[in-house]
C-alpha positions in Angstrom: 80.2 129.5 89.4 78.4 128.9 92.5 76.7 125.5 93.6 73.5 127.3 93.9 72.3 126.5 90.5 72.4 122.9 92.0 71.8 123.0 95.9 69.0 124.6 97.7 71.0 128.0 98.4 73.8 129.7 99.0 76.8 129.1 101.9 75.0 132.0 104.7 73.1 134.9 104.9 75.9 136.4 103.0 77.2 134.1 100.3 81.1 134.2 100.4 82.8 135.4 96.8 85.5 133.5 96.2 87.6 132.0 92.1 87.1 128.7 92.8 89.9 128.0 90.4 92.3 129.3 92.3 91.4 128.1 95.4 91.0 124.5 93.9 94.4 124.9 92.6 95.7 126.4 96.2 94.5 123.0 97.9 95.6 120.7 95.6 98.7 122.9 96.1 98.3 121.9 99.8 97.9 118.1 99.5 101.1 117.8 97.2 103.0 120.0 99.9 102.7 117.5 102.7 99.1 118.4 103.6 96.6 116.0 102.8 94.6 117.0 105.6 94.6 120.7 105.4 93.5 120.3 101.8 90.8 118.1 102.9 89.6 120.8 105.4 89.6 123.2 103.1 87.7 121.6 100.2 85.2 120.2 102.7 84.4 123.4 103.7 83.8 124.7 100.2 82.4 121.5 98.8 79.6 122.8 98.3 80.1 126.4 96.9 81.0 124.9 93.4 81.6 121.7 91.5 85.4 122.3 91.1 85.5 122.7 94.9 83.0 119.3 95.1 85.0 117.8 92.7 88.2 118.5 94.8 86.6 116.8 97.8 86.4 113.9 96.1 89.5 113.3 94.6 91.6 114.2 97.9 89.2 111.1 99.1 90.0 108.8 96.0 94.0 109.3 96.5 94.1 108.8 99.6 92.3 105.7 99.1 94.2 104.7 96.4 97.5 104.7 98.4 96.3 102.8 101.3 93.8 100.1 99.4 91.6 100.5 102.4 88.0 99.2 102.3 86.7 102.3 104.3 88.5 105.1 102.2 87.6 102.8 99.0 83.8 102.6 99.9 83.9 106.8 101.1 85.7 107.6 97.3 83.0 105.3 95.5 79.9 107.4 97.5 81.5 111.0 97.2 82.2 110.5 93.5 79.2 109.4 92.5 77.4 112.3 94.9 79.8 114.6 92.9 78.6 113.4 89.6 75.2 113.6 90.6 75.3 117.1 91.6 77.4 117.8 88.3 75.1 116.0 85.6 73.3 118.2 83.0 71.3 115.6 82.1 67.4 114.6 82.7 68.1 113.5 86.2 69.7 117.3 86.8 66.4 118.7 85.3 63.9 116.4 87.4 66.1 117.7 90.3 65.6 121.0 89.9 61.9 120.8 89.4 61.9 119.2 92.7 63.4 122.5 94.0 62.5 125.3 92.2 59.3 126.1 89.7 59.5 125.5 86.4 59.8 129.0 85.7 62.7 129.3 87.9 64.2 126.3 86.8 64.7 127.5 83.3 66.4 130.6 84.5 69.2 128.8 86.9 70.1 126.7 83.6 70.0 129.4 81.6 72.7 131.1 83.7 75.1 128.3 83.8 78.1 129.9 81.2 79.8 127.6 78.7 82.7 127.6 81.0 80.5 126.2 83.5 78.5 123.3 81.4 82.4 122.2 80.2 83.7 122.2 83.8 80.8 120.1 84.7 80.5 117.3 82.2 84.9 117.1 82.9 84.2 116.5 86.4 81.5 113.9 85.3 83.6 112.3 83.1 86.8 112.4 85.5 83.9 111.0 88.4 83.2 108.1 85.9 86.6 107.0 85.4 88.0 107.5 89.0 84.8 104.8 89.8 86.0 102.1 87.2 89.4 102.6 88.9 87.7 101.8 92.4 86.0 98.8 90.4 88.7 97.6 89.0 90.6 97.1 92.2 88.0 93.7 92.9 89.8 92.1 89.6 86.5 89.8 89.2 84.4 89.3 85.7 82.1 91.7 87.7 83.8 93.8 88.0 85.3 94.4 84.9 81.9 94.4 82.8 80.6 97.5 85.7 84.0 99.2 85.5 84.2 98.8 81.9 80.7 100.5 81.3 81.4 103.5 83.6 84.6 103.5 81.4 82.7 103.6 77.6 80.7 106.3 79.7 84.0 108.7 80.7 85.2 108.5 77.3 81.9 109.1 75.3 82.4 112.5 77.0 85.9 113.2 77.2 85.9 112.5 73.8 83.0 115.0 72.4 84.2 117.7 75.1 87.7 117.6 74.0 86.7 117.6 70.4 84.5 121.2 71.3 86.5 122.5 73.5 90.2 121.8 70.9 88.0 123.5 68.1 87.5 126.7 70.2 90.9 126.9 71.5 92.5 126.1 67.9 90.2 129.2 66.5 92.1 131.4 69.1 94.4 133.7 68.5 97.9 132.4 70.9 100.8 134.8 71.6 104.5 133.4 70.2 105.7 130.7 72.7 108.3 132.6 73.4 106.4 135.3 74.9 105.7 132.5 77.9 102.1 132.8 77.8 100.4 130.5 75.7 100.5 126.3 76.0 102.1 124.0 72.9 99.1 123.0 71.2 97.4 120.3 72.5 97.2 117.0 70.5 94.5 116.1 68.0 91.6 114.5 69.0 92.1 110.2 68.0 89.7 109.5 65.8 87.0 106.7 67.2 84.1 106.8 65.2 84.0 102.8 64.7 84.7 102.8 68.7 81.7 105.3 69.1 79.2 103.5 66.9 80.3 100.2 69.1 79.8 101.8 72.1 75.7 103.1 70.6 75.2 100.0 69.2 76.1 99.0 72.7 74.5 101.3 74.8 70.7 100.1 74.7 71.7 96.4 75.8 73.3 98.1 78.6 70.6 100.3 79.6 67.7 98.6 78.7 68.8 94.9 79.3 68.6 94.6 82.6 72.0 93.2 84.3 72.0 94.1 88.0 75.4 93.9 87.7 75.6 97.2 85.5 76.0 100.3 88.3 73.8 103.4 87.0 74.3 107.1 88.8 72.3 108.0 91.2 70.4 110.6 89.0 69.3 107.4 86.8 71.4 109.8 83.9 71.2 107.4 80.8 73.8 107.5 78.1 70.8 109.6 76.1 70.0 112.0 77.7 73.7 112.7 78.9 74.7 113.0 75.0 71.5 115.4 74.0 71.2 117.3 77.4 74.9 117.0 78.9 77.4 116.7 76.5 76.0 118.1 72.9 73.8 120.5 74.5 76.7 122.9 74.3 77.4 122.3 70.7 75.1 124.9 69.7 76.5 127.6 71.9 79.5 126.8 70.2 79.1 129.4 67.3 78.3 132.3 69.7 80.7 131.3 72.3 81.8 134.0 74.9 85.3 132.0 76.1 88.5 133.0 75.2 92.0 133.4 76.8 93.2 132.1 80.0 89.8 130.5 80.7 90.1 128.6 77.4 93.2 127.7 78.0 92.4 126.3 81.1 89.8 124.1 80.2 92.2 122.8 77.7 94.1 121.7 80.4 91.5 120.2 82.6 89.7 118.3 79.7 93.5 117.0 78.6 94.1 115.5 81.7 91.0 113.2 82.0 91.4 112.3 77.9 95.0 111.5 78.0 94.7 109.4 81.2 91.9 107.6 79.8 94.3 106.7 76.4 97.0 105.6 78.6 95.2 103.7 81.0 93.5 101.6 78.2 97.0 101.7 75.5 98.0 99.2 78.5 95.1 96.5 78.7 95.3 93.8 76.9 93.0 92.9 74.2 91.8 89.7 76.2 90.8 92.5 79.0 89.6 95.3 76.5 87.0 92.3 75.2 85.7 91.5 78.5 84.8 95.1 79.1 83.4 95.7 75.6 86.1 97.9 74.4 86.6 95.7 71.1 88.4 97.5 68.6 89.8 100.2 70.7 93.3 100.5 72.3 93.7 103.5 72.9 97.0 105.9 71.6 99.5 106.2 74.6 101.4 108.8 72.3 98.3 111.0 72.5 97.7 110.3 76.3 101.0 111.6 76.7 100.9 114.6 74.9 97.6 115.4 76.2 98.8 114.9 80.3 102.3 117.0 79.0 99.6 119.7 77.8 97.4 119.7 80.8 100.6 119.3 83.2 101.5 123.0 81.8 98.1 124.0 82.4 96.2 126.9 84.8 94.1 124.2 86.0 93.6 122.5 89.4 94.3 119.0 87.8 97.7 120.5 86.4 100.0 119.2 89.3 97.8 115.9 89.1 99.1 115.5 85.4 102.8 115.9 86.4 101.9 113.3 89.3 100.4 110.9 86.2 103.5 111.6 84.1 105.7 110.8 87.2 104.0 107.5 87.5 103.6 106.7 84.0 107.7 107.2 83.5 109.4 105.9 87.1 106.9 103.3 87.7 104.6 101.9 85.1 107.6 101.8 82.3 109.4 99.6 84.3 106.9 97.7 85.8 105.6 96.2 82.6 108.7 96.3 81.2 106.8 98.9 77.8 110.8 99.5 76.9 112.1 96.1 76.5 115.1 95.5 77.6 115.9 99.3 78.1 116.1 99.8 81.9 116.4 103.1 82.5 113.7 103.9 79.9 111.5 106.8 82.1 115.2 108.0 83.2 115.5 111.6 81.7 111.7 112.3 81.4 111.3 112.0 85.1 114.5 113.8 85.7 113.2 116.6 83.4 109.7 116.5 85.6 111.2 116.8 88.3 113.5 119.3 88.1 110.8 121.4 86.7 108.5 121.0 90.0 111.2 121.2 92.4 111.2 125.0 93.1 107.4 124.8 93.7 107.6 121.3 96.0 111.0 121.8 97.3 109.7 119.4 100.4 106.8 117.3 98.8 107.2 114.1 100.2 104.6 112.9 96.7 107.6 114.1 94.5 110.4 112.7 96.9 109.1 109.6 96.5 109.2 110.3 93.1 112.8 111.3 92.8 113.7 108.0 94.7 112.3 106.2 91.7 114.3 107.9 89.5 117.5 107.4 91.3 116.3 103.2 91.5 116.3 103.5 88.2 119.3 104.9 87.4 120.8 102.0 89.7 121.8 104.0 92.7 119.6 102.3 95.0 121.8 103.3 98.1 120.7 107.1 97.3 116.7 105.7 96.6 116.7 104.6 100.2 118.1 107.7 101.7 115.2 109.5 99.5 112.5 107.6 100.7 113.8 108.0 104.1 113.6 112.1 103.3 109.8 111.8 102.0 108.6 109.7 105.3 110.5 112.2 107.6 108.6 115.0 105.4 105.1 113.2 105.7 104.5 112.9 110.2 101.2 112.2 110.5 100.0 111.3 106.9 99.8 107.5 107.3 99.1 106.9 103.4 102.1 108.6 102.3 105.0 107.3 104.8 103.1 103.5 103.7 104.0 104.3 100.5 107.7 105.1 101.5 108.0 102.6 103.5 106.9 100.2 101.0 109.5 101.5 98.8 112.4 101.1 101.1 111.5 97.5 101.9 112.0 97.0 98.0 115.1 98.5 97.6 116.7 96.7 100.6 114.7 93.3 99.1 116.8 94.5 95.8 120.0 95.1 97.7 119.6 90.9 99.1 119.7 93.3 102.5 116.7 91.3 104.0 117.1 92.8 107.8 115.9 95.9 106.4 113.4 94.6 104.1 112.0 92.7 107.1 111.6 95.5 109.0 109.9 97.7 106.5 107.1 94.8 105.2 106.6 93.8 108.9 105.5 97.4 110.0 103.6 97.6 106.7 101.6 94.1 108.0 101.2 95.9 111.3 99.7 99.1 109.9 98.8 98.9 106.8 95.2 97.8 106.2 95.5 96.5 102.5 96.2 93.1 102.4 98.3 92.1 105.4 98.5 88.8 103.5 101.2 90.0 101.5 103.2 91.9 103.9 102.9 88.9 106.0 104.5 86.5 102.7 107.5 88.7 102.2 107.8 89.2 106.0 108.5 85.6 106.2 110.5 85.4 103.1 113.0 87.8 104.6 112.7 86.6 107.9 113.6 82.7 106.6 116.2 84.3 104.6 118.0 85.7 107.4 118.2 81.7 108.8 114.5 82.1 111.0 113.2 79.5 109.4 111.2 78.8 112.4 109.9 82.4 112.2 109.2 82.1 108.8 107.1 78.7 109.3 105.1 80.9 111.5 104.6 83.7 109.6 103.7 81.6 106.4 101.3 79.5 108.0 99.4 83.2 109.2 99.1 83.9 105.7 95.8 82.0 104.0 93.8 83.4 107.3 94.8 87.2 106.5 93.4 86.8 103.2 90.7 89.0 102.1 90.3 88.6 98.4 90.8 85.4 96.9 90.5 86.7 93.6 92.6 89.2 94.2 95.9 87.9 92.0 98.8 89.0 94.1 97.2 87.3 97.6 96.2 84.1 95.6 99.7 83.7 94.9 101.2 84.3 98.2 98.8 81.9 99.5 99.1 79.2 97.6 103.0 80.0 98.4 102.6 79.7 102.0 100.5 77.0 102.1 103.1 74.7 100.7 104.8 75.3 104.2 101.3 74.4 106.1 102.9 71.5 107.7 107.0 71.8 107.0 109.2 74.4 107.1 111.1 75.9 104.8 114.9 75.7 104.7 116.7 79.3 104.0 117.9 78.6 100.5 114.3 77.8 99.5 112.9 81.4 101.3 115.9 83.0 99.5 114.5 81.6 95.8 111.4 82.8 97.0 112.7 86.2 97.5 114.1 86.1 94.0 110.9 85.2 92.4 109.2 88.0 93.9 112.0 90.4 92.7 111.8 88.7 89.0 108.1 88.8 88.8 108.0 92.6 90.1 110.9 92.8 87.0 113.0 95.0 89.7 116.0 92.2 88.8 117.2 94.6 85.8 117.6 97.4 88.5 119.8 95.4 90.7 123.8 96.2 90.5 126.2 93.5 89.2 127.5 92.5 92.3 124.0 91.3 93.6 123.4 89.6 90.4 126.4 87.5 91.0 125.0 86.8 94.5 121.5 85.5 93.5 123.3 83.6 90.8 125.1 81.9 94.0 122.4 81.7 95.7 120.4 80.2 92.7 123.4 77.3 93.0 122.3 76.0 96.7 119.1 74.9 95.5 119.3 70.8 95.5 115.4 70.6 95.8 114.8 68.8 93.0 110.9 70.3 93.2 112.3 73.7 93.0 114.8 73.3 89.9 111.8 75.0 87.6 111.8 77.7 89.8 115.3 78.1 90.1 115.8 77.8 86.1 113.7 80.4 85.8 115.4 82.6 88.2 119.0 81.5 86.8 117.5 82.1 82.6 116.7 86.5 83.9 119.9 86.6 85.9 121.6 85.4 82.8 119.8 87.5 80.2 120.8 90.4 82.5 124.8 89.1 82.6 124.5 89.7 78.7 124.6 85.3 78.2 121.6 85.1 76.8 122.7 81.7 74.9 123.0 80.4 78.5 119.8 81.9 79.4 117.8 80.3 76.7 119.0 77.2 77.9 117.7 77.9 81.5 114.6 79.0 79.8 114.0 75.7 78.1 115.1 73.7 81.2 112.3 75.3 83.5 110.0 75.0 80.9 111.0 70.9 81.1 111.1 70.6 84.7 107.6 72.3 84.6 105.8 69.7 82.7 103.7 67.0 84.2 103.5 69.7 87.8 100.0 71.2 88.1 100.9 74.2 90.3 103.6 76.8 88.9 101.7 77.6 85.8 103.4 81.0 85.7 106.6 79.6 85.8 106.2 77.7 82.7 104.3 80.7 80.8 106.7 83.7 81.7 109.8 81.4 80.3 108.2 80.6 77.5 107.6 84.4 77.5 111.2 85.4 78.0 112.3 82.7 76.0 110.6 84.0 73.2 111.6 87.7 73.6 115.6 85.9 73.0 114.4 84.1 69.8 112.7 87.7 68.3 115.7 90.0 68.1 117.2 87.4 65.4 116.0 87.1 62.0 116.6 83.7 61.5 114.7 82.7 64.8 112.3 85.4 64.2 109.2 83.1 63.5 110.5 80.6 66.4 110.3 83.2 69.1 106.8 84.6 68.4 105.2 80.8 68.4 106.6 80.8 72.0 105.4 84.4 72.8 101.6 83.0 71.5 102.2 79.8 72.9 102.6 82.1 76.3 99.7 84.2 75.6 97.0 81.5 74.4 98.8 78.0 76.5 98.1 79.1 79.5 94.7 79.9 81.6 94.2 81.4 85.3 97.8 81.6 86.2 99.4 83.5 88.7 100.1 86.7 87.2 98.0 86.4 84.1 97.6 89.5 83.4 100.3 91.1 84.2 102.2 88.9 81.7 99.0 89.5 79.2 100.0 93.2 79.3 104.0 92.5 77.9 102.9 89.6 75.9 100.6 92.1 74.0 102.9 95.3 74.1 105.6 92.5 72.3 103.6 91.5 70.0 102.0 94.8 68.8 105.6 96.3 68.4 106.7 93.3 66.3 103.6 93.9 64.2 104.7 97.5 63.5 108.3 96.7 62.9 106.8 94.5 60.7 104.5 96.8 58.7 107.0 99.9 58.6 
C-alpha cells in the first residue's frame, strides 16, 4: 500500500510500483549481510512510499543505535520512530491530519481504501514503534524513565494484544495445507489471557492521560489510548466477518504481529516484580513460553521482521540465558537451540558478520573459547567499515581473552573500544586499567583509574556507578597487581562468564584468589573464592566462603553487592536440599528485601525473582 493515503502525494510524476514486502524483506536481507548502510540507502529512499518501507527506516536507525549506545543515533531512533508512528496511527490524530490535507469528502475515500492488510500492518508498526521507544527509554535506568517507558509499554501491548487476538482468529479459520507439504507455518501460540491486566491498564489509562504528569511522553499526533482502541485497533473488528485476507498474506501478518507479541512476553517474563510495579504492570509477568513460540512462529515467517525474530531467538538463547543465569546452574543451557538456529540460517548468511558473532557465542558457551575468539575475529574482518558491528566483536574478544586470564589481549580490545566507542568510555577506561594493572602496570593503571569518574556520563547509569566508585578508591594510591587481578575476577563473576571458563583457569584465579593479604579485600575475595568453588563441584567449601564474605562484609558501608549476591548464592546451595530447603529461601529474601541501591540491583532482582518463582512451581506441581 502506498504512503499516499498518508503524505501529500505520490514519489514523481510517475509513482514507482513496487511489493513493499519484498523489498522490506530484501533490505533487511541487506543489513544482516554485512550492509547496514546499503539497507539504509535503500529504505531511505522508499521511506516514504509505504509504512513497512518507513517502518524499515526506523528500525535500521534503532539497531544501529542499540549496538553503539550513542547519544546521537539514540536521540535520531527516538525522532524517526515516533515520526513513523505518527504517520502510521489510525487514530483521531490520523483523521485531523487528513482533514488538514484533503476535504472531507476526499478524506473518507483515502480511509476507505486502506485494506484490512493495510490497517493490521499499520497498528504492528505502531505497536512495534511504541515498544522500540520504551527500549530507548529504558536505557536512562532513572524512576523517569521507567514510569514514561512503562506507559509506551502498556500502550504496545494493548495493541499487540487485540491485533494478535483478530488476526490468530482469521488465520485459525483458514484452511492450511499438511506440514509436510512445506507451505504452511506450525500454528502459532494462543493468545495469554490478560483480561485482569487489561482492566488495570483502563482503570489506568485516564490518570495517565488526563492527570497531567509532564513526565508521561504522548505521540506526536496527541493519539490517546481512546481513540487508538475505537479508531485504530477495534475499528477493524467489524471487517472481521467480511474479511478479504487469506493465504500467504495471512500468514504473513501472522508472522509480523508474532514478533512484536512474543518480544513484548519475553522482555517483561524477565523484570522483576519490584520493576513491573514501578511501571504499573502489577499483576502481569508476562509468559516467556509463549514469547518463544510466538518469535519461533514469526522467525519462520514471510515477513520482513522474520530474520529479526531468529536475531531475538539468537540473543534470547547465547546471551540473555546465560547472562541471568534463567538455567541455574546449567551452563550450556541455549547450547543446541542456537546451534539449531544457526545451522538453519547459515546457507542464507554464509558471511553475516550479525550471525558470526552469534556462532562465537555458541562456541563460548560450549567452553571452546579459543574457537569464540577466532569467530569474532571472522565477523570484524567480515564487517570493514560498519563501526557498530566490529564494536560489538571487538567487545566480545576482549571478554573472552578477560575469560582466558589472557589480559594483553583483553587490554588491547577495551582500550580501542575506549578510543572509539562513544558509549561510556568510563567503562572501557575501568577494565582497561584492570588489565593493564594486571599485567604488573600498576602505574598505568593508577592513571587510567583516576581518568575514570571524569568520563562519566550517567551517574545513574548502574554499570558506570560501579566502576567509578571502583576507581575512585585508587584516587590518591595505587593499586598493587593482585588487587587489579581480584578486580578482574569480580567483573568476570558479576557478568556470571566464570561458569564458562575451562578448569585450568579456575585453578588459576583460585591461586590468584590466595595472594590477596589485604585484609579490606578478604570480602571480595571470599566471594570470588565461594563461585570458584561452587563451580569445582565443593560447594560445602563454598558455602563457607559464602558465609565468610558475608562476615567480613558487616560493619563496611561500601560493597553492598558483595554482601547481597553471597547471600544470593548462598541461598541457591541451601535450596537444592530438602532439609535446608526453608534455610536457603530466608537467605534468597533476605537478598532480595536486605538490601537497597546496590551495585547491580537489578541485575540480581532479575535471578532472585526467576529463583524464587521456580521454587514456587516446584512447589505447587
Amino acid at each position: 500500500m502506498a504512503m499516499e493515503a498518508i503524505e501529500d502525494g505520490p514519489l514523481g510524476e510517475e509513482e514507482e510500483e513496487i511489493d513493499d514486502t519484498k523489498l522490506a524483506l530484501e533490505g533487511v536481507h541487506m543489513m544482516l549481510n554485512n550492509g547496514i548502510q546499503e539497507a539504509r540507502v535503500l529504505f531511505e529512499k522508499y521511506k516514504d512510499y509505504s509504512p513497512s518501507m518507513n517502518a524499515g527506516y526506523s528500525f535500521i536507525t534503532f539497531m544501529q543505535a542499540m549496538m553503539t549506545f550513542e547519544d546521537e543515533k539514540l536521540a535520531e531512533a527516538m525522532k524517526l520512530l515516533q515520526q513513523t508512528q505518527k504517520k502510521c496511527e489510525l487514530g483521531e490524530g490520523f483523521v485531523k491530519y487528513m482533514k488538514r490535507k484533503f476535504s472531507r469528502k476526499k478524506t473518507e475515500v483515502k480511509e476507505a481504501t486502506l485494506s484490512l492488510e493495510d490497517k493490521f500492518t499499520r497498528q504492528i508498526i505502531v505497536a512495534d514503534c511504541m515498544m522500540h521507544q520504551a527500549v530507548l527509554t529504558f536505557i536512562n535506568q532513572d524512576i523517569s524513565s521507567y514510569v514514561k517507558g512503562g506507559w509506551l509499554m502498556r500502550k504496545a501491548w494493548k495493541i499487540y494484544e487485540k491485533v494478535y487476538r483478530e488476526i490468530k482468529a482469521l488465520y485459525d479459520k483458514e484452511s492450511w495445507p499438511d506440514a509436510n507439504g512445506g507451505v504452511a507455518l506450525s500454528a502459532p501460540p494462543s493468545a495469554v489471557d490478560m483480561s485482569s491486566f487489561e482492566n488495570s491498564l483502563d482503570s489506568k489509562t485516564g490518570s495517565d492521560e488526563t492527570g497531567g504528569s509532564a513526565n508521561i511522553p504522548h505521540s506526536d499526533s496527541r493519539t490517546s489510548m481512546s481513540s487508538m482502541s475505537s479508531t485504530g485497533v477495534s475499528g477493524v473488528s467489524g471487517d472481521l466477518s467480511k474479511a478479504e485476507l487469506h493465504g500467504e498474506r495471512l500468514a504473513r501478518l501472522m508472522g509480523a504481529v508474532s514478533f512484536g507479541y512474543g518480544l513484548f512476553q519475553l522482555c517483561i517474563s524477565l523484570i522483576p516484580p519490584k520493576i513491573l510495579k514501578l511501571i504499573e504492570f502489577i499483576g502481569f509477568e508476562g509468559n516467556r513460553e509463549v514469547g518463544l513460540a510466538a518469535m519461533e512462529f514469526s522467525s519462520h515467517s514471510s515477513d520482513a521482521k522474520a530474520p529479526l525474530a531468529t536475531l531475538g531467538l539468537l540473543w534470547y538463547h547465547t546471551v540473555i540465558r546465560q547472562f541471568f543465569a534463567l538455567d541455574g546452574n546449567n551452563i550450556h543451557a541455549g547450547v543446541e537451540e542456537g546451534e539449531k538456529i544457526i545451522e538453519r540460517i547459515e546457507k542464507t548468511y554464509p558471511n553475516s558478520a550479525l550471525f558470526l558473532f552469534y556462532k562465537g557465542r555458541v562456541q563460548r558457551l560450549k567452553g571452546d573459547v579459543d574457537m569464540s575468539i577466532a569467530t569474532f575475529q571472522h565477523a570484524l574482518e567480515r564487517c570493514e567499515g560498519e563501526r557498530e558491528v566490529q564494536h560489538i566483536c571487538v567487545y566480545e574478544m576482549g571478554w573472552s581473552n578477560l575469560m582466558k586470564l589472557n589480559w594483553r589481549d583483553s587490554f588491547a580490545a577495551f582500550t580501542r573500544m575506549k578510543e572509539e566507542s562513544r558509549w561510556s568510555k568510563a567503562y572501557y577506561a575501568y577494565l582497561s586499567g584492570v588489565c593493564q594493572g594486571s599485567l604488573g602496570d600498576v602505574k598505568g593503571a593508577h592513571t587510567m583509574f583516576r581518568e575514570v569518574p571524569a568520563l562519566v556520563k550517567r551517574k545513574n547509569n548502574q554499570i558506570e556507578s560501579f566502576v567509578a566508585r571502583r576507581a575512585n578508591t585508587f584516587k590518591k594510591q595505587a593499586p598493587d597487581q593482585d588487587h587489579c587481578i581480584l578486580l578482574g575476577l569480580e567483573i568476570l563473576y558479576l557478568w556470571n562468564a566464570l561458569p564458562l571458563c575451562s578448569k585450568d583457569c579456575l585453578d588459576k584465579m583460585m591461586e590468584e584468589c590466595s595472594k590477596i593479604e589485604d585484609k579490606k579485600l578478604f570480602h571480595l575475595r571470599s566471594l570470588v573464592e565461594g563461585a570458584l568453588h561452587k563451580l569445582s563441584d565443593n560447594e560445602e567449601m563454598a558455602a563457607v566462603c559464602f558465609e565468610e564474605a558475608i562476615a567480613r562484609h558487616q560493619g563496611m558501608k561500601d560493597d553492598q553487592h558483595v554482601a547481597a549476591f553471597a547471600m544470593y548464592e548462598l541461598g541457591i546451595i541451601l535450596i537444592q536440599k530438602p532439609e535446608t530447603l526453608a534455610n536457603g529461601k530466608s537467605y534468597l529474601l533476605k537478598a532480595k528485601d536486605g538490601f537497597k541501591e546496590y551495585d547491580f540491583e537489578n541485575r540480581l532482582g532479575v535471578r532472585i525473582h526467576l529463583t524464587l518463582k521456580r521454587l514456587k512451581e516446584g512447589a505447587t506441581s
